[in-house]
N, C-alpha and C positions, 0 to 999 in steps of 0.2 A: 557165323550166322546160323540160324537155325536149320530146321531141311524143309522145305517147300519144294512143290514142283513150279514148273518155269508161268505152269499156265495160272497157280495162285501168285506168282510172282506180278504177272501182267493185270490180273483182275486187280491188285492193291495198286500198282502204281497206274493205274489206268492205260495200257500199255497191250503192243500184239507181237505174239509170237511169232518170231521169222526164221524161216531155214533151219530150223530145228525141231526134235518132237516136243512139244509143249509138255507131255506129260515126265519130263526127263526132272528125277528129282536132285536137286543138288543145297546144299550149304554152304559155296561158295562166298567171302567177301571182294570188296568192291575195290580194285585199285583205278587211279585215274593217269600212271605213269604206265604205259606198254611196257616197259623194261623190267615192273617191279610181276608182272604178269606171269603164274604159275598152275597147277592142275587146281588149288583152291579157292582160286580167284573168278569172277568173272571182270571186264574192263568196261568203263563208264566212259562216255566218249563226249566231251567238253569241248562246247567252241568257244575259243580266249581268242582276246583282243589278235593274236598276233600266229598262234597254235590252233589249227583244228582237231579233237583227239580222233574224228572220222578216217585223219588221214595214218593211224595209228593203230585199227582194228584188225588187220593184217598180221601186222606184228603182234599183238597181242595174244592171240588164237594159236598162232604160230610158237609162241614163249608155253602155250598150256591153257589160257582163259578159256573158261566154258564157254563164253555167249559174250556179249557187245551188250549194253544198253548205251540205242543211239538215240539220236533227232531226225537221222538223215537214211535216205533208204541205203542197204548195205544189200551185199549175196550171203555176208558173213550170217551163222551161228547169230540171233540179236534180241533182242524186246527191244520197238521202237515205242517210243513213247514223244510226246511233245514237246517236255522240258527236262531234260537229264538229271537238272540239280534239285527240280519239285519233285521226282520220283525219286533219287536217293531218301531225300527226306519222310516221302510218305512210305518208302519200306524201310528206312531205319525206327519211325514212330511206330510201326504194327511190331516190329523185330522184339524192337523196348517192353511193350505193354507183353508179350509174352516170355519174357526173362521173370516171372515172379523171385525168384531166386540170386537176383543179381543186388549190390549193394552199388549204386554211381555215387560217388565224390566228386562235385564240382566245386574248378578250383577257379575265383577270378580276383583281380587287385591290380594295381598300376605299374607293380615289379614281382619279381620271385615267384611266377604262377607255372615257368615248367622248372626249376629247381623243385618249389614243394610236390610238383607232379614228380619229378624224379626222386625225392625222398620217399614219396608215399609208395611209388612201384616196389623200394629198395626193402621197404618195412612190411609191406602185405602180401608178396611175393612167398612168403616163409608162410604165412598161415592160408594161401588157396591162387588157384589159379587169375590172375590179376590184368585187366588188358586195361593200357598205359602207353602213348606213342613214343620213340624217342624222338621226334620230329614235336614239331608244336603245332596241332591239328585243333587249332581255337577257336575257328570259324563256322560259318552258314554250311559249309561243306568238310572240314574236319570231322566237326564232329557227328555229321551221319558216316561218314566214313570208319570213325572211332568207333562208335555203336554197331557195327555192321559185322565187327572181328570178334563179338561177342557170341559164346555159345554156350548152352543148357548148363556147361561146367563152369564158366565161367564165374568167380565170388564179388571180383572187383573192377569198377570200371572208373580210372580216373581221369576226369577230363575236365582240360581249361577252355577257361569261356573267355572270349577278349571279345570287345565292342570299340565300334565308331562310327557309333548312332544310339540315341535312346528305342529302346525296344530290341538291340540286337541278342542281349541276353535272355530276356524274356523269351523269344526263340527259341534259343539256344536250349534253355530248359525244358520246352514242350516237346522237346525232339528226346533228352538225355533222360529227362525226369528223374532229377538227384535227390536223394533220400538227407544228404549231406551237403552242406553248400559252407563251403567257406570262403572270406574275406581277406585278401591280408590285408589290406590297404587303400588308403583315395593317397596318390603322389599329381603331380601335374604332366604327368604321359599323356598327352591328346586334347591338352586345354586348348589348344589352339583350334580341333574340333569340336570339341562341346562348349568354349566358351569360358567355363569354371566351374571348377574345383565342386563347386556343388553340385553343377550339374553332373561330372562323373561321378560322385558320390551314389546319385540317382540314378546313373547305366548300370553302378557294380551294386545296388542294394535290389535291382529286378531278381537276383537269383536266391534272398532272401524271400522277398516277396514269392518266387514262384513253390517255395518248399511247403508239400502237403503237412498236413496233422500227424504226427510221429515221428516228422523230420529233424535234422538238430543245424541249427545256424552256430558257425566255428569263426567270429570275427575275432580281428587283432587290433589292439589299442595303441597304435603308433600313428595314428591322427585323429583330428578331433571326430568326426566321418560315421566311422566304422563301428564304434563301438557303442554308439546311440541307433544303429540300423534298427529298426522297428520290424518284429516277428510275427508271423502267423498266428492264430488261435491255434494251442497244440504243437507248438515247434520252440523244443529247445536252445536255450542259448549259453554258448562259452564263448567265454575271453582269454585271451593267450596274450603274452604280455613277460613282460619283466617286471613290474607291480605285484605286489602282494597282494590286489583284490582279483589278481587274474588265476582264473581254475586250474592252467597249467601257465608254468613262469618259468625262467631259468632265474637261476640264485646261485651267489659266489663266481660270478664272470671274472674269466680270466684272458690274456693272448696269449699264445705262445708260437713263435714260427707264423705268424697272420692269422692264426686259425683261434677260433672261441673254444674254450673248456667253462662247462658249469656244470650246475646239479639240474637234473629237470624235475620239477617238482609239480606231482599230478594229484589226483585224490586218492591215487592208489599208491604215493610214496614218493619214494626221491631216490633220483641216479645218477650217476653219474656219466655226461656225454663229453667227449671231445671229439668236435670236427673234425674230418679232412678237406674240408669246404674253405676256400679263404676268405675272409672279411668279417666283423662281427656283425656285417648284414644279415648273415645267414642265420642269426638265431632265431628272426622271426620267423623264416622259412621252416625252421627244423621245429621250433614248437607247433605249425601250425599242424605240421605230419605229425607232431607227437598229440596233438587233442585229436583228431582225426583216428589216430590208432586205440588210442585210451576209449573213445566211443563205443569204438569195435572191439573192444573186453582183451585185446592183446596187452599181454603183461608187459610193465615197463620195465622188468630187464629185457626183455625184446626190442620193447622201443630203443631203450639207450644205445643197446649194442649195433642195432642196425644203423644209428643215427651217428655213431661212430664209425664204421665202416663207411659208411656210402661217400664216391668218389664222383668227379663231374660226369657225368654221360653226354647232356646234351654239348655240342660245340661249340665252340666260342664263347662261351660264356666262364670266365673265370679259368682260364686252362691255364694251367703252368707248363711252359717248356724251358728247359736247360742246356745252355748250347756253351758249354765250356767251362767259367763259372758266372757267366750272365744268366740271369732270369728270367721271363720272358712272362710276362702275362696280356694272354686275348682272351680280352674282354669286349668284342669286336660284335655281338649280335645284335646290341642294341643300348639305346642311353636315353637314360632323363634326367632331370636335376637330381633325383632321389639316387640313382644308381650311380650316378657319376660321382656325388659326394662320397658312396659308399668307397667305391673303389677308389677314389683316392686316399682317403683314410686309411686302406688296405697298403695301397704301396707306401704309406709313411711309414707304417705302423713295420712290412716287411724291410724296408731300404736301413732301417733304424737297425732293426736285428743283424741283416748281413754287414753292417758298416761300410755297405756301399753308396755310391748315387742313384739318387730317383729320377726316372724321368717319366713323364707322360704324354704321351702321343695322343693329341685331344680333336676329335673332327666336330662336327655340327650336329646339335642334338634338334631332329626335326618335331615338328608339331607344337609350340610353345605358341603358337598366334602373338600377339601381343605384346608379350612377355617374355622372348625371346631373346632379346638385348640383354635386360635385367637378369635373367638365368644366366644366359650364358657369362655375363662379365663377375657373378656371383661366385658360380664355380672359379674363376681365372684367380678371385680373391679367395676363395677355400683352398686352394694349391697353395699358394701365398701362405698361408697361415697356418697348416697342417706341415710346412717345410718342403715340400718336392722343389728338387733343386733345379731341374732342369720341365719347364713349361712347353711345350712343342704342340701351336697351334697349329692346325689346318685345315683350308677351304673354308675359314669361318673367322670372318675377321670380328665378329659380333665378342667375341672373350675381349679383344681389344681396343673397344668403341669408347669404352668406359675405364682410365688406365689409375684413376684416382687409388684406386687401391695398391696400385704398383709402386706408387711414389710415396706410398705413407708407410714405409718402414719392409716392403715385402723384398724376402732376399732370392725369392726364384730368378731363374734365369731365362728370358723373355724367347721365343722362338716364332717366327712364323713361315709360311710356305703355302703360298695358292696351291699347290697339284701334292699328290700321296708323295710321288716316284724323286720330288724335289728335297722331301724328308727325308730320303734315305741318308743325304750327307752328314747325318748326324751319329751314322752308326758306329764312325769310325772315331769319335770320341769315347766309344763306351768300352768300360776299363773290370776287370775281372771285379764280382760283387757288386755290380749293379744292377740295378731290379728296373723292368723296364715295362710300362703298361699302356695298353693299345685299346682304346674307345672309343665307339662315335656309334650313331644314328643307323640302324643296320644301310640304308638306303645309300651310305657315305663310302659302302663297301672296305672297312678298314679290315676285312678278315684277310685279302690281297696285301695288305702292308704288312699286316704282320707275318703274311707266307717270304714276303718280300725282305725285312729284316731278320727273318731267319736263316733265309736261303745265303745272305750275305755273312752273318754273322759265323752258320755252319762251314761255310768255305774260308774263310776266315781262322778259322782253328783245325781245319784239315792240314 
């Protein structure tokens, strides 16, 4: 954050200085966990449904926090203010408007929004100081949080915007104010809350909409959505794509080991990138960082190389573990039709190469309204047809409602199981070179099955 003293800290957020000298000057950011609480922190104290952070500011002071911004009267070090999350926001928007110097990249789309966040940290990191969560800080409150760890040094600030509501981007933008906004996607993640497909089209096109005059719009042309978004007067527009009318594309795609090698091919040339990412999902991911980088004048042997390099950070999402010579992929943070397909395709594409069995450990993909059946019993028939051999539903009998595709030719091998802990029994079928993949709804909590079929399968080969 910047340096203010406490007392311009309270005149912004409308807000009074408590049990401390008002005139004490700090640039402290904002943490809202007491544990993550240090000398450059100060702690933000949230009342949640079930947590009060009141009961928290103790400890926090005590870890190093300067001061407390409460609700509630405190003896602690504090700025009381009347809404903790309307003050974050009105001092992370005075914070923003005084960054002249900062370049924000926001990132939003229905998948791949903290991968391309992790690509972009991995590539802009080498050219200036770059602040980038490894957590997914996509919200009403991320992203003042996000904007808050920025200071005068600061080059780069990339930050995802997720919605579930029309206007929650638009928000999101008033707060970040991104010079850069890109799209990767409309997939059906949250038709159940907005309805259709159109209508998220029109949640993730607000952050086009919100891009001033010299801005640049970075959409991807993998639905029909996104790359008709309509732009500002004065805001440029790239397409990223695998197409030859897109500015940056990959060409000459290839698999090897799960992972994409191509050329990426910009206005500044052509390189060559191979993944460490698995799935050839990830190329829309890695072009959207590479036009993102090409904007910012970073050569594309930069780009490639780094795009080559870069490994998972965030968790669960796509992690390989190796536990003997099984495989082990959690992919446990989250699912929708568009990522489930992906990842299945990924375990075909790897179970093919090791010449082992595939299985898929498949939970409930939430938010589909309507269309919930239809997805789900969709994917049960992409399994089917893409070859995984072994299908392992569960808690979601909805893949199964619909078995027409089962009986017309599909040679998977059928599984189901009400409860996570019921699936375990399948672990003791699984035979050296098999590749074994773990998805569902984050809310289905599969990241515990897969701690679970690890812990099994580790002891197991002890």
């Amino acid at each position: 954050m910047i340096k203010m003293t406490l007392n311009e800290i309270a005149q912004i957020v409308e807000g009074e200085v408590i049990n401390i000298d008002g005139t004490k000057v700090t640039s402290a950011h904002a943490v809202i966990d007491s544990k993550l609480a240090r000398e450059d922190t100060f702690f933000a104290a949230f009342v949640g449904d079930t947590v009060d952070g009141h009961d928290y500011i103790s400890d926090a002071i005590s870890r190093g926090a300067q001061f407390a911004l409460v609700s509630k009267e405190t003896t602690m070090p504090a700025i009381k203010v009347k809404d903790v999350l309307a003050a974050l926001t009105k001092l992370a928007i005075h914070v923003r408007t005084k960054l002249d110097s900062l370049t924000v990249i926001a990132v939003t789309g229905s998948q791949g929004k903290t991968t391309t966040k992790d690509l972009l940290r991995h590539i802009l990191s080498v050219s200036g100081e770059t602040v980038a969560p490894k957590e997914s800080l996509n919200n009403e409150l991320g992203v003042p949080l996000l904007v808050l760890q920025c200071t005068q040094k600061t080059k780069y600030c990339v930050v995802e915007m997720g919605a579930r509501h029309i206007g929650d981007i638009s928000h999101l933008a008033k707060i970040a104010k991104p010079q850069l906004g890109v799209v990767l996607g409309v997939g059906k993640a949250h038709v159940g809350e907005f309805g259709s497909r159109e209508m998220i089209a029109q949640a993730k096109s607000e952050l086009i909409s919100a891009l001033d005059e010299g801005g640049v719009a970075i959409l991807g042309t993998y639905d029909e959505f996104t790359p008709v978004m309509q732009t500002p007067s004065g805001v440029r527009r790239i397409l990223f794509g695998e197409k030859s009318a897109s500015e940056v594309r990959a060409a000459d795609i290839e698999v090897r080991e799960g992972r994409a090698h191509f050329d990426l091919v910009t206005p500044n040339g052509r390189a060559a990138v191979g993944l460490q990412l698995l799935g050839l999902h990830q190329i829309s991911n890695a072009l959207a960082a590479a036009a993102v980088a090409t904007v910012l004048s970073i050569p594309i042997e930069s780009i490639s190389a780094a795009l080559s390099t870069a490994e998972v950070v965030s968790k669960w999402r796509m992690e390989i573990l190796e536990i003997g010579e099984i495989l082990l992929i959690n992919d446990s943070y989250n699912a929708n039709p568009e990522s489930m397909a992906a990842a299945l395709r990924t375990l075909a594409l790897i179970s093919q190469e090791t010449g082992g069995v595939s299985w898929a450990f498949l939970g409930k993909m939430h938010e589909l309204g309507e269309s919930s059946a239809k997805e789900h019993s969709a994917i049960g028939r992409l399994g089917t047809e893409v070859g995984i051999d072994h299908l392992v539903f569960i808690g979601a009998k909805e893949y199964l409602e619909d078995l027409e595709w089962a009986d017309n030719g599909g040679e998977s091998a059928l599984h189901y199981f009400a409860e996570r802990d019921e699936a375990l029994s399948m672990v003791e079928h699984f035979l050296p070179g098999d590749v074994v993949l773990i998805k569902a709804s984050r809310l289905e909590e599969f990241n515990l099955l897969a701690d679970m079929i690890f812990e099994k399968l580790r002891n197991s080969v002890q």
